[in-house]
C-alpha positions in Angstrom: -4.8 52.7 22.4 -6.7 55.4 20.5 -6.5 53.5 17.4 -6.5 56.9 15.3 -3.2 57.8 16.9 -1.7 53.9 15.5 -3.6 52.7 12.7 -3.3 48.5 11.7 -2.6 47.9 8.4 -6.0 47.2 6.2 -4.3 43.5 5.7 -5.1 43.3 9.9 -7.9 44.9 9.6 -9.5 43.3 6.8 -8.6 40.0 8.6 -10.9 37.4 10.0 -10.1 34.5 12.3 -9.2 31.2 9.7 -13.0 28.5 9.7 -11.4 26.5 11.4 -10.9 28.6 14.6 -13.8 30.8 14.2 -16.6 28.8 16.2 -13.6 28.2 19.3 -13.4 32.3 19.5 -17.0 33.2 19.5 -17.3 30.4 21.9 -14.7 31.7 24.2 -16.5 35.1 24.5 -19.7 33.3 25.2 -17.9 31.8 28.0 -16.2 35.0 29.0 -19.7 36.3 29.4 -21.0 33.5 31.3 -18.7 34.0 34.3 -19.1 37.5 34.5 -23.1 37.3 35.1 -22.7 33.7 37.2 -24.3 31.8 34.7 -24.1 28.1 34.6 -21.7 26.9 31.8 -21.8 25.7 28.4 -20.1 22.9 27.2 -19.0 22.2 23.7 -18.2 19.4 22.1 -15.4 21.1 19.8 -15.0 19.4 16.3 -14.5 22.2 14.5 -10.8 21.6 14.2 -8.4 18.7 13.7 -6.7 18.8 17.1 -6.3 15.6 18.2 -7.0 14.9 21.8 -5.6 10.9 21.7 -2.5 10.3 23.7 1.1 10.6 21.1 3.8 7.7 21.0 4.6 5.8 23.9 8.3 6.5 23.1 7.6 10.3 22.5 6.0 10.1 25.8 8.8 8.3 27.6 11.4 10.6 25.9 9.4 13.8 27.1 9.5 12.5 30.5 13.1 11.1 30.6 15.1 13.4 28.0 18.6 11.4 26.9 20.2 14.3 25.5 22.7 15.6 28.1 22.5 19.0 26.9 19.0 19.5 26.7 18.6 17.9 30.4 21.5 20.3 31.5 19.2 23.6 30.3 21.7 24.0 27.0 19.1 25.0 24.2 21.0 25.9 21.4 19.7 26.4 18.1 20.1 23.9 15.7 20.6 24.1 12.0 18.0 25.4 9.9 17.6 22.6 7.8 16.8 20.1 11.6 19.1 17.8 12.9 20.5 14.4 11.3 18.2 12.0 13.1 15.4 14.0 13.0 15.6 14.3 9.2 16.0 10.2 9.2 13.4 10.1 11.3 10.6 11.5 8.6 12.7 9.3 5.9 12.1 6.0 7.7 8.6 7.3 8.3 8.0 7.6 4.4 9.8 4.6 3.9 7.8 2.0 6.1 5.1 2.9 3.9 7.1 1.7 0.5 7.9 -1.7 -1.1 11.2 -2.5 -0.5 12.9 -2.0 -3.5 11.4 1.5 -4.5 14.0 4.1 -2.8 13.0 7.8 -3.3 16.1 10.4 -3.3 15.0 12.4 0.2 15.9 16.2 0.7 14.2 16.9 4.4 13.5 19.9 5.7 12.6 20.3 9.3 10.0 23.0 10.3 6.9 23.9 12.4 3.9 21.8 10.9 2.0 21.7 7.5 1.3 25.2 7.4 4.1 26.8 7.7 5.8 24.5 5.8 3.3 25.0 2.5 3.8 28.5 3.0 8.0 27.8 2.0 6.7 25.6 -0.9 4.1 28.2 -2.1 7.5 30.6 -2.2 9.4 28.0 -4.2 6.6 26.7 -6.4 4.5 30.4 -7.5 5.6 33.2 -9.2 6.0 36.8 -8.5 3.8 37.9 -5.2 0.6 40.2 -6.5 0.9 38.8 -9.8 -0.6 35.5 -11.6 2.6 34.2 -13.0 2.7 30.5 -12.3 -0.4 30.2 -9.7 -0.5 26.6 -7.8 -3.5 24.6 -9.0 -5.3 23.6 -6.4 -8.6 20.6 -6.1 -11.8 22.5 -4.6 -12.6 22.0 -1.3 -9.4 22.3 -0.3 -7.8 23.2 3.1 -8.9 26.6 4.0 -5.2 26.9 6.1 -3.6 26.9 2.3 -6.0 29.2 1.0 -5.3 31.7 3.4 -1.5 31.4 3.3 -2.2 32.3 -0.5 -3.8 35.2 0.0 -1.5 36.0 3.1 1.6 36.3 0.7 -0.1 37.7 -2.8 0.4 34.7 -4.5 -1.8 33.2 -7.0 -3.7 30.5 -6.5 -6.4 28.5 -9.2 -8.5 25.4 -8.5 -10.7 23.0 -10.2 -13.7 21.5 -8.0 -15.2 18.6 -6.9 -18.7 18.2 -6.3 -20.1 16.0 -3.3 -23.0 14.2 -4.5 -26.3 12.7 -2.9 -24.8 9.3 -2.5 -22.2 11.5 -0.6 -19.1 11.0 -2.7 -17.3 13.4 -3.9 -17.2 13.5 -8.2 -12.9 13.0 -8.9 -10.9 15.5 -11.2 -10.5 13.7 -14.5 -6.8 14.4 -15.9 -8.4 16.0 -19.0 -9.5 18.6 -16.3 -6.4 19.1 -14.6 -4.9 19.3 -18.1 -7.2 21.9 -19.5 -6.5 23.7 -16.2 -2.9 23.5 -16.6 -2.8 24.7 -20.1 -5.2 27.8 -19.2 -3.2 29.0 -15.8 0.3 27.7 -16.6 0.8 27.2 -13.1 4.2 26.1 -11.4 2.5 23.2 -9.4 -0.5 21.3 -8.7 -1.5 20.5 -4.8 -3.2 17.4 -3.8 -4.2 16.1 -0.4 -4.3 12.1 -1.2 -6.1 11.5 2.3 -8.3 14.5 1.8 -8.7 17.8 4.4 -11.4 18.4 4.4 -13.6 16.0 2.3 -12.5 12.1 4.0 -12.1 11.4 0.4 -9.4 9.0 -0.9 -7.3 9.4 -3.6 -6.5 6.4 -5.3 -2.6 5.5 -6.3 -3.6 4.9 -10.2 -4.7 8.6 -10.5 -2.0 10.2 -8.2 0.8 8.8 -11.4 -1.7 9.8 -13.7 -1.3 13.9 -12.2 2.5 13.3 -11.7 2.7 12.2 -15.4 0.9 15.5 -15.9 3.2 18.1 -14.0 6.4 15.8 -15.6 5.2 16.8 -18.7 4.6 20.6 -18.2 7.8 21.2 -15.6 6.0 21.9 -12.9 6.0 20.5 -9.1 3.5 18.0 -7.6 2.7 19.0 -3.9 1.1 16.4 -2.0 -0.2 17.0 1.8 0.5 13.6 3.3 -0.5 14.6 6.9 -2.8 11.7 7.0 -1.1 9.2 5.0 -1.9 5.7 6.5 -5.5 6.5 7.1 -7.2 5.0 4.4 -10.7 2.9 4.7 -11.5 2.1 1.0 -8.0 0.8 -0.3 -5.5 -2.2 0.4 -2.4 0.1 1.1 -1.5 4.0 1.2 -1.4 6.1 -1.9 1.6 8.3 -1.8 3.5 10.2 -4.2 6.7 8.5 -3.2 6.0 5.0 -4.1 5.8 6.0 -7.9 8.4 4.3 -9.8 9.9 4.7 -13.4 7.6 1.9 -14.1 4.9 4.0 -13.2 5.4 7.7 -14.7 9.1 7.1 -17.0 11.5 9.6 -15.7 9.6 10.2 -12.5 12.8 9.4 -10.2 15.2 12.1 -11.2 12.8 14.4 -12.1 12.6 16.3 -9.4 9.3 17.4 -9.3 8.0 15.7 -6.2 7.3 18.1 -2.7 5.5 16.0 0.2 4.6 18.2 3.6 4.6 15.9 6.6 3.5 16.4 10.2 3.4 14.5 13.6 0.4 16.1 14.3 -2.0 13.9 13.0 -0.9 10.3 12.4 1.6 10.5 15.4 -1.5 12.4 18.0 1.2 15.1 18.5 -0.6 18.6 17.0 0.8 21.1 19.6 4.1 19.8 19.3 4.3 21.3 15.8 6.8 19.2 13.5 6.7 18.4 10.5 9.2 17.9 6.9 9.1 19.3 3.6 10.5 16.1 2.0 11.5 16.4 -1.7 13.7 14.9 -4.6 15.0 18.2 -6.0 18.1 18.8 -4.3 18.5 22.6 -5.8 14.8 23.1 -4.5 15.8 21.5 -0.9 19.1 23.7 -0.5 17.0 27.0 -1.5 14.1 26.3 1.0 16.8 25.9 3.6 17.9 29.0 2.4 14.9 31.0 2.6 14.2 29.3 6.1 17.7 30.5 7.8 15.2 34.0 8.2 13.4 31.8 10.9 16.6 30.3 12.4 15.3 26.7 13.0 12.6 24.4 14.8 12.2 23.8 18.5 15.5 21.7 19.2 13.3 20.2 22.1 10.3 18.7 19.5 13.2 17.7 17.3 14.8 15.7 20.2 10.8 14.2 20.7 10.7 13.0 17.0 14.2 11.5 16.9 12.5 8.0 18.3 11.1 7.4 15.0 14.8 7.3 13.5 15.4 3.7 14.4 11.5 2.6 14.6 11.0 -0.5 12.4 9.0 -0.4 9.7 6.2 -3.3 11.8 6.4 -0.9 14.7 5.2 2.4 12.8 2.4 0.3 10.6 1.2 -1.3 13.6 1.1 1.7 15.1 -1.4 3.2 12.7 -3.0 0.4 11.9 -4.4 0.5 15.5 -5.4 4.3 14.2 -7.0 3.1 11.4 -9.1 0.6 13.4 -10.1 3.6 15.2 -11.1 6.2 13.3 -13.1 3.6 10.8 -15.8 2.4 13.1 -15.8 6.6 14.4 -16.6 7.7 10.7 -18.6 4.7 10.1 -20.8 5.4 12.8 -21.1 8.8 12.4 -22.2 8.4 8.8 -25.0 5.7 10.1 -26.4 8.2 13.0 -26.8 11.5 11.0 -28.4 9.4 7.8 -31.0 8.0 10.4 -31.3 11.6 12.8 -31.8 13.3 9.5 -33.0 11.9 6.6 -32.1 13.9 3.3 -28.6 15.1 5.0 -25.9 14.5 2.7 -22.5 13.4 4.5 -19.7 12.5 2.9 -18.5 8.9 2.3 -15.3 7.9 5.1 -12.6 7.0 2.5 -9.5 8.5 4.2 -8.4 10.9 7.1 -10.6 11.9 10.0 -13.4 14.3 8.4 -16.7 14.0 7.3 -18.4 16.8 5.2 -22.3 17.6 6.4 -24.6 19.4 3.5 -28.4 20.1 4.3 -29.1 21.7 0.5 -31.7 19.1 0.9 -33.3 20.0 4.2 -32.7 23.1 5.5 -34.8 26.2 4.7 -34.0 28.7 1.3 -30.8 31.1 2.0 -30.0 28.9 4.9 -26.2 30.0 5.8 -23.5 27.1 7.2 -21.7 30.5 8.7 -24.4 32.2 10.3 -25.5 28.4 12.1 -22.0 28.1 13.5 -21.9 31.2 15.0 -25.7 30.6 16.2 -24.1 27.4 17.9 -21.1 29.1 19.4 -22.9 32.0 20.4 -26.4 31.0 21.3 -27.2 27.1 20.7 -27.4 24.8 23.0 -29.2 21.3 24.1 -29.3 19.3 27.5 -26.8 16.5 27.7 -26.7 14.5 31.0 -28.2 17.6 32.7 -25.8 20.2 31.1 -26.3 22.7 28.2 -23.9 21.5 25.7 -23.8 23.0 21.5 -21.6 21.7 18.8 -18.8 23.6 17.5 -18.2 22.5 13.6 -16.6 24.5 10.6 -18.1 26.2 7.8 -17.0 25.1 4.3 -17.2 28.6 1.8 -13.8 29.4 3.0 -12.8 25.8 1.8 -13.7 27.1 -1.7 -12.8 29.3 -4.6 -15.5 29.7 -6.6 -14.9 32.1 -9.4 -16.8 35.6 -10.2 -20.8 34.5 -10.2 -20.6 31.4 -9.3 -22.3 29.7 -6.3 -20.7 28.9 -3.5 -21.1 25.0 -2.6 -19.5 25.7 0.9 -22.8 27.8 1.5 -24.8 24.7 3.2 -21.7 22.6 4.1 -19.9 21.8 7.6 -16.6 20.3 8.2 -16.5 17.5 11.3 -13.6 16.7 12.7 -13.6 13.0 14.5 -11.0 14.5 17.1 -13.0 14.4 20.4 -13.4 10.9 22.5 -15.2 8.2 20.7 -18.1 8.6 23.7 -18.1 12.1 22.4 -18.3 11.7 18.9 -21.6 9.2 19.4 -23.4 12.0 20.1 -22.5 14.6 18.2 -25.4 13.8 15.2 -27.8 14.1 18.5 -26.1 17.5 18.9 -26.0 18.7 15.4 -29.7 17.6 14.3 -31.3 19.3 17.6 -28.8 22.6 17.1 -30.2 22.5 13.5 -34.0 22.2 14.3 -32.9 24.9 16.7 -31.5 27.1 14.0 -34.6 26.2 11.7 -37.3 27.1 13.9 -36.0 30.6 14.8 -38.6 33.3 14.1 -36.2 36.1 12.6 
């Protein structure tokens, strides 16, 4: 179509795909290409995103395959109501719940939708102010999801951030509270996000400090997000940090507050990311009966993944912590490993510290050549790299970080030398991803132009 006849708006055509997704498209055409002129093909070893390729719940599995609702196996797919039905709303709450002591009993509003994402966009409605202006921004702790970020941006609404800086030991500094509090008096914003089991950093947020922010936003009215997407993968603590297991004790008035939004997800914990299902879980019972509000626009989620998540409703609490203890096991000795293999392959590399979740953060600052761009190398290794694994060419694709940041006016960007890995391939895979990444970046180094 003559695209002077039908112009896209300038938000379309201003757009660019999301970090996470950017090295799978240029890879795509590189493939396109390679059929069309015979070529052998490329493989990649895609950790550029958190899609989780290991096998989801036996009992979502055997559900999927035998279906006990009679009218979903008679065809009959009805909508359901917008807020998800009954036992998939228990469901998240006994998934929450086998994570707290026994005694401590949040008040649990649950909201049904389709993953994190869209689900942060309804509580970025609820939290920020006017769209376009920077009424009530949500404070946000730098690097932070890029997804979120974008969803920001998407709707006009304001977002701030303090930031974090990953050091040579390759920790990542914390966010004092006198930070956060200087931040909240300067932006007056309606809520503060955190991400406990950190996208994208692997860092982990310890329980002490997450009271110590939820004593903040208790004491200037305003919401405490937390992204719990990964909760249960923690390496450096004895149990999971969550914003639901803090008690009056803890933070006095904390429990009918109101203040408390979690986003949750079978995507990640539960190996089920294209099934997209996840909860916006809160204790603010006006704030739950307005997000189901807004949602009726969107009707309701898929009454089939619904059905799929409905076996956690009566799980026990032993099942679902052996479950991702087994997880935890797992992704441990991955991060550990990789950690070991790039330090040796490429002395001076910075990589972040496996605290929590399944990421590790790559800087070269302190190897790579001046201006050296974490963008421009991705789309070298989507478009161009490659190395010879068991007789194939294979390259890496890995996310760029700037996109993960908000730096303001004049500042540098630390995303500028940084790479997101995602530990989502086979563990045979992931061993040789450093081999892949060093040779891709001696590649990258050597080239003339």
């Amino acid at each position: 179509m003559n695209k002077e006849i039908a112009k896209v708006s300038k938000f379309f055509a201003a757009k660019q795909p999301s970090a996470i997704r950017q090295a799978q498209i240029l890879f795509a055409k590189r493939i396109a290409k390679e059929k069309e002129t015979s070529q052998p093909l490329t493989r990649a070893v895609n950790v550029a995103i958190g899609n989780v390729s290991l096998p989801t719940y036996p009992k979502m599995i055997a559900k999927y395959s035998k279906p006990d609702d009679e009218q979903l196996k008679r065809g009959i797919w009805k909508y359901s109501a917008t807020v998800g039905t009954e036992k998939c709303r228990k469901a998240f709450k006994n998934i929450i719940r086998s994570f707290l002591p026994e005694k401590t009993k949040p008040k649990l509003s649950v909201l049904i939708g389709n993953g994190s994402s869209d689900l942060m966009k309804l509580a970025m409605l609820g939290v920020c102010g006017a769209p376009g202006t920077q009424e009530r921004p949500l404070l946000v702790i730098d690097p932070v999801y890029t997804n979120y970020k974008s969803i920001a941006n998407e709707m006009r609404l304001p977002l701030v951030a303090v930031s974090r800086t990953l050091q040579k030991s390759g920790k990542f500094t914390d966010i004092p509270v006198e930070v956060v509090k200087k931040a909240i008096k300067e932006y007056q914003p309606g809520g503060l996000l955190i991400i406990p089991y950190d996208n994208p950093s692997g860092q982990l947020m310890r329980q002490t400090l997450i009271n110590e922010y939820a004593k903040l936003c208790l004491e200037n009215k305003m919401f405490l997000i937390s992204d719990e997407a990964y909760r249960g993968l923690y390496y450096t603590a004895d149990s999971a940090p969550t914003i639901w297991k803090i008690t009056n004790a803890d933070v006095p008035g904390i429990e009918d507050a109101g203040i408390r939004i979690s986003l949750e997800t079978m995507s990640k914990v539960f190996n089920a990311c294209g099934l997209r299902m996840g909860a916006l879980v809160t204790d603010n019972k006006y704030f739950h009966e307005q997000a189901v509000a807004a949602n009726t626009t969107y009707l309701c989620p898929s009454i089939i993944g619904q059905n799929l998540v409905e076996v956690f409703a009566d799980e026990s609490k032993q099942d679902i912590q052996n479950w991702i203890s087994e997880l935890r096991d797992y992704y441990q000795r991955i991060l550990e490993n990789l950690t070991k293999d790039f330090n040796k392959l490429l002395p001076g590399i910075i990589i972040s510290l496996p605290e929590a979740s399944i990421y590790s953060i790559i800087d070269v600052r302190n190897i790579a050549k001046p201006n050296f761009n974490a963008e421009d190398f991705v789309k070298y290794c989507a478009t161009k790299g490659a190395v010879e694994i068991n007789g194939r060419q294979t390259t890496l694709l890995v996310s760029p970080m700037a996109e993960f940041y908000n730096p303001k006016p004049g500042e540098q960007n630390p995303g500028t030398t940084q790479m997101r890995i995602a530990c989502v391939v086979s563990e045979e895979e992931m061993k040789i991803v450093p081999k892949l990444f060093a040779e891709l970046f001696r590649q990258y180094e050597a080239r003339s132009d």
